[in-house]
C-alpha positions in Angstrom: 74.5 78.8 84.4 73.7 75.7 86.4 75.0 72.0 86.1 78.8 70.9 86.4 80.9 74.0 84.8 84.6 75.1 84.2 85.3 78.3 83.7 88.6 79.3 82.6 88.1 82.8 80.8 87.9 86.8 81.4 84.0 87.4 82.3 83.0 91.9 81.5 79.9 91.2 83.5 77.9 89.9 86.5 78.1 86.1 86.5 75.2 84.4 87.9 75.5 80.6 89.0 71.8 78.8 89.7 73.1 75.4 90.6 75.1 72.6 89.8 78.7 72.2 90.6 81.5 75.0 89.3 84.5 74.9 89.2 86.4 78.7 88.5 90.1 78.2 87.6 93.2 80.5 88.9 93.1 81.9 85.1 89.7 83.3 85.1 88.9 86.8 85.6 85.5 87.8 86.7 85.6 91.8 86.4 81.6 92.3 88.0 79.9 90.7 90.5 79.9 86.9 91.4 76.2 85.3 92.2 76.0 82.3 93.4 72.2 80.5 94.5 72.8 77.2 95.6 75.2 74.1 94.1 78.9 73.2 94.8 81.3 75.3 94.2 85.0 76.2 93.8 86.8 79.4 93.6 90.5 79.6 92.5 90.0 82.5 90.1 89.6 86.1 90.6 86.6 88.4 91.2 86.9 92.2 91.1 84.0 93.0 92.6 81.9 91.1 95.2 80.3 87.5 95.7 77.0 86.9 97.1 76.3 83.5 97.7 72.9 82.0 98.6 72.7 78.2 99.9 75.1 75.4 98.9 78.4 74.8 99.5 81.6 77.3 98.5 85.4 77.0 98.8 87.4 79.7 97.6 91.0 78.4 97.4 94.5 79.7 98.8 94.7 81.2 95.7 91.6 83.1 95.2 91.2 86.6 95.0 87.9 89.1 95.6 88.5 93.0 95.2 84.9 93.5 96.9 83.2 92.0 100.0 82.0 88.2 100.3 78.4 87.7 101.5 77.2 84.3 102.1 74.2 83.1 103.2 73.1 79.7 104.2 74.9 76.7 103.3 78.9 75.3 103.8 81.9 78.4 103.3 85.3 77.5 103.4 87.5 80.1 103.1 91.5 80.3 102.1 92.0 82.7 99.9 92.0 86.6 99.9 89.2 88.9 100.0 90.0 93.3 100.1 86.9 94.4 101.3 84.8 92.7 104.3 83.4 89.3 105.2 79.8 88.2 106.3 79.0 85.0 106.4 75.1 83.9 107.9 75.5 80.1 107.0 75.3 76.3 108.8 79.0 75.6 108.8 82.4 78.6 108.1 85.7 77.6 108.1 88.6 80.1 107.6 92.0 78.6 106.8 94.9 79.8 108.3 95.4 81.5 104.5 92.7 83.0 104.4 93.4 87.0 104.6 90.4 89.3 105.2 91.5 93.7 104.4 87.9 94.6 106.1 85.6 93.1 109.3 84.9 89.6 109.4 81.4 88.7 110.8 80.4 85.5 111.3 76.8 83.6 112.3 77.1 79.9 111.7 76.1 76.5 113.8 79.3 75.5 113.3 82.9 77.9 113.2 86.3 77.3 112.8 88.7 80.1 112.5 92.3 79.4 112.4 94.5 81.2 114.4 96.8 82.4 111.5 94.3 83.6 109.1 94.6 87.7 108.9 91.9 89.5 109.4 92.4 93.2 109.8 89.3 94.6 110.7 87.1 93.7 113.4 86.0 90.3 114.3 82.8 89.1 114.9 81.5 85.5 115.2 78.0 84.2 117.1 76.8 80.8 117.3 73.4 80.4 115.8 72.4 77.9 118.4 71.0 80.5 120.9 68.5 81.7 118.4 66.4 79.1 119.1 65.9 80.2 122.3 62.5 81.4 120.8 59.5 82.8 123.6 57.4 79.7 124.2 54.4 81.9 123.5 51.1 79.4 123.6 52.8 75.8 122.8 53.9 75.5 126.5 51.3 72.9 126.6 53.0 70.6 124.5 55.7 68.2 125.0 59.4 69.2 125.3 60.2 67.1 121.0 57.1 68.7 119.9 58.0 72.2 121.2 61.4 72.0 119.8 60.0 70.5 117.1 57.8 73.3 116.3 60.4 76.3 117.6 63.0 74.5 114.4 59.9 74.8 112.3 59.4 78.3 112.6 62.7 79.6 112.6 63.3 77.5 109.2 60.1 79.1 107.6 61.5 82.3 108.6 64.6 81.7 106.7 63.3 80.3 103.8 61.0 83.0 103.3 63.6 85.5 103.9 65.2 83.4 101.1 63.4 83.2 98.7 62.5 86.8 98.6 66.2 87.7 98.6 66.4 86.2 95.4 63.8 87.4 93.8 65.4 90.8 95.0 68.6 89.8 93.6 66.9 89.0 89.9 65.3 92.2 89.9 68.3 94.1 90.2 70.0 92.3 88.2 67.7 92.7 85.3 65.1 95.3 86.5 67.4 97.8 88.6 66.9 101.2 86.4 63.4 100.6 86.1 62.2 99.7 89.8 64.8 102.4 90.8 62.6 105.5 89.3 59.7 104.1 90.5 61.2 104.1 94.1 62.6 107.3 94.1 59.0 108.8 92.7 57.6 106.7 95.8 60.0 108.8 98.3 58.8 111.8 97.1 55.3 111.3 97.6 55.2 109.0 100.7 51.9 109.5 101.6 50.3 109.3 98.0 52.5 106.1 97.5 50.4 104.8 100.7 46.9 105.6 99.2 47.7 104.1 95.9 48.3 101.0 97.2 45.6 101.1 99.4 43.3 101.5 96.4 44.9 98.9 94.7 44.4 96.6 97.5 40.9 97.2 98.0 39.5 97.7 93.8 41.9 94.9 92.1 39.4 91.8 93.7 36.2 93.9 93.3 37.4 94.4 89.2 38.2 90.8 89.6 35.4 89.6 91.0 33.0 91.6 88.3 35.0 90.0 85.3 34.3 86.3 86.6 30.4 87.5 86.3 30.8 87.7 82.8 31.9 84.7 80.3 34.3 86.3 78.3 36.0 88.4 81.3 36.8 84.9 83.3 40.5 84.2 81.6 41.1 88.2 82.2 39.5 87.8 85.9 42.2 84.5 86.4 45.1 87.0 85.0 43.7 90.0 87.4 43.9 87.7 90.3 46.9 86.2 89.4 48.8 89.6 89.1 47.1 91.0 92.0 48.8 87.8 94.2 52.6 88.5 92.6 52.0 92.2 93.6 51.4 91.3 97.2 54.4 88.9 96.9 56.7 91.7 95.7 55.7 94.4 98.2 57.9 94.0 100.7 60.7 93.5 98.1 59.5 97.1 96.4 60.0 98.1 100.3 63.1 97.0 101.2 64.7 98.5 97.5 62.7 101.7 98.5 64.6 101.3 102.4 68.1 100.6 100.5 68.0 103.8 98.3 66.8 106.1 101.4 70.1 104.5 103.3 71.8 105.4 99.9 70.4 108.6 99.6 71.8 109.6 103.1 75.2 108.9 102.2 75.7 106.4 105.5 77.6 103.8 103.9 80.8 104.6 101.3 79.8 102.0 98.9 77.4 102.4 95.2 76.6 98.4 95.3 72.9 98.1 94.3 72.8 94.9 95.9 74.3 95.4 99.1 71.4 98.2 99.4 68.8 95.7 98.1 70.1 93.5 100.9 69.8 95.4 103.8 66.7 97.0 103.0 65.5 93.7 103.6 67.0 92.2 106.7 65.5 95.9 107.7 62.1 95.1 106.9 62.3 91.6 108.2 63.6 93.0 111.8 60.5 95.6 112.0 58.5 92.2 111.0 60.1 90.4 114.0 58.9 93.2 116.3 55.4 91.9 117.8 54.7 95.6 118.8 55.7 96.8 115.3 54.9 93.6 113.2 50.9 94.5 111.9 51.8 98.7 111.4 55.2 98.2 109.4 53.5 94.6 107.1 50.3 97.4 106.9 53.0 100.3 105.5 54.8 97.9 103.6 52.2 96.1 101.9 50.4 99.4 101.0 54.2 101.5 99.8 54.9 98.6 97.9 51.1 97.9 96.1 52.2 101.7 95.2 55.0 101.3 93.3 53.3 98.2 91.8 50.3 100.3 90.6 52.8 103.0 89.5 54.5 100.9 87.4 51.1 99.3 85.8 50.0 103.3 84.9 53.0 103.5 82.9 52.7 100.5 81.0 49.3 101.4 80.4 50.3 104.7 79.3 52.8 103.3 76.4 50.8 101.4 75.2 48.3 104.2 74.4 
C-alpha cells in the first residue's frame, strides 16, 4: 500500500507498506509481519509478529504493541511503545521514550541517539555512534584536499548503503512472494556445493556467447536483447541467492531459536556484505558468490524449461 492510509482493522497476513504516510490505529491488529520501505509512519496498533522497516520515518506510540522483534534501518525511529522480543535499529536519528519498554537486547547504530533514562529495556544494551565509520583508510585520495576527501569518503560509504539497500529489498520481495520456491533451489545448492559453483561458472561464461550468436541473426536480435537482459538481472540477484543460501545454512545449524525467513534473509546478507568489505577476502568471496548464485539461477531456468516440455 503506499500514499496517506488509515488502518483501523484485524490484518491475517504480512502487511507491506511502500510509501506514503500511515497512520495504524490502537484498534488494529496485524497478526503477521509488519514491512515498512520508506514513507511516514505511525504505529498505535498491534503487531504479533515483527516489523522491518526500511528508510523513512516511524513512531510507534505509548501504546503500541509488537510480539516479535523491531528492525529498522535507515531513516528517523521513535520509539514509546512496547516491543517482546529485541530491538535493532541501524538508522540517522533513534529516540526511545521513557515509555518505551524493550523484553529482549536493544542495539542501536544511529548519528544521532537519545535514550531516556526510564525506558525498560531488559536485555542488553548496545548503542554506537555512526560517526566514527567514516573514519575510512585514505587509500590513494590522500592527494586531494581535506572537502574533497571527505567529500569522497561520504560518497562511498552512501553507495555502500544504498546498495546494501536496495538489495535488501529485493530480498525482502522475494521472500515474501518467492520464499518456497528459491528455498528448494537453495537447499539443492547446499548439497552439491561444488556442482552449484560450475553451473554458474558455465552460465557466466556461455549466456553472452549464445547472446552474442543471436544478434548475428535478424530474427534472434529481440531474443538476444531478452538473453542479455536476463543474464544482467541474474548477476544482480546472485549475491541475494547467496545470502538466502548463508541464512538457511545458519538455520540449518540450529544457532539462532527463531523460524523468521526474513531475519535469515537478512543476515545472510550483512554476512556477505562483511566478506565484501574484507580487501583480502573481497575478489574470492564476490568470485564464489557470483558463481553459487548464477547456480541457483541456471537451476531454476532448467526447471522452467523442463515444465514447459
Amino acid at each position: 500500500m503506499s500514499g496517506q492510509t488509515d488502518l483501523d482493522s484485524i490484518f491475517v497476513k504480512d502487511v507491506i507498506v511502500m510509501s506514503g504516510q500511515t497512520d495504524i490505529s490502537p484498534e488494529t491488529i496485524i497478526t503477521e509481519d509488519l514491512i515498512v520501505l520508506s514513507g511516514q509512519q505511525t504505529i498505535s496498533g498491534r503487531v504479533k509478529k515483527d516489523v522491518i522497516v526500511i528508510g523513512g520515518e516511524i513512531d510507534i506510540k505509548s501504546d503500541a504493541i509488537i510480539d516479535g522483534y523491531l528492525l529498522a534501518l535507515g531513516g528517523q525511529v521513535t520509539l514509546a511503545g512496547t516491543v517482546n522480543d529485541s530491538v535493532h535499529i541501524f538508522a540517522g536519528q533513534a529516540d526511545i521514550k521513557d515509555t518505551a519498554v524493550i523484553k529482549g537486547d536493544l542495539s542501536i547504530n544511529a548519528g544521532e541517539i537519545s535514550v531516556a533514562d526510564d525506558a525498560n529495556i531488559v536485555g542488553e544494551k548496545k548503542i554506537t555512534t555512526y560517526q566514527n565509520w567514516r573514519n575510512l583508510p585514505n587509500t590513494n585520495l590522500s592527494k586531494f584536499s581535506e572537502p574533497a576527501l571527505t567529500y569522497a569518503r561520504n560518497a562511498r560509504q552512501a553507495f555502500s548503503f544504498y546498495s546494501f539497500l536496495t538489495h535488501l529489498i529485493a530480498l525482502l520481495i522475494l521472500i515474501k512472494f518467492f520464499s518456497k520456491q528459491i528455498n528448494d533451489l537453495v537447499k539443492k545448492g547446499l548439497k552439491t556445493p561444488f556442482n552449484t559453483l560450475g553451473q554458474g561458472l558455465l552460465y557466466l561464461l556461455l549466456i553472452p556467447v549464445m547472446g552474442v550468436l543471436l544478434i548475428t541473426t535478424l530474427i534472434g536480435i529481440p531474443l538476444a536483447s531478452l538473453t542479455f537482459f536476463t543474464y544482467g538481472v541474474s548477476i544482480y540477484l546472485s549475491s541475494i541467492f547467496t545470502a538466502m543460501a548463508i541464512g538457511q545454512y545458519i538455520k540449518n545449524q540450529k544457532l539462532l531459536k527463531t523460524e523468521n525467513k526474513y531475519l535469515y534473509g537478512f543476515l545472510g546478507l550483512v554476512i556477505i556484505n562483511l566478506l565484501f568489505s574484507f580487501p583480502f577476502l573481497k575478489g574470492l568471496s564476490k568470485t564464489i558468490s557470483l558463481f553459487f548464485g548464477l547456480g541457483i539461477f541456471l537451476t531454476y531456468l532448467k526447471q522452467v524449461f523442463a515444465k514447459k516440455k
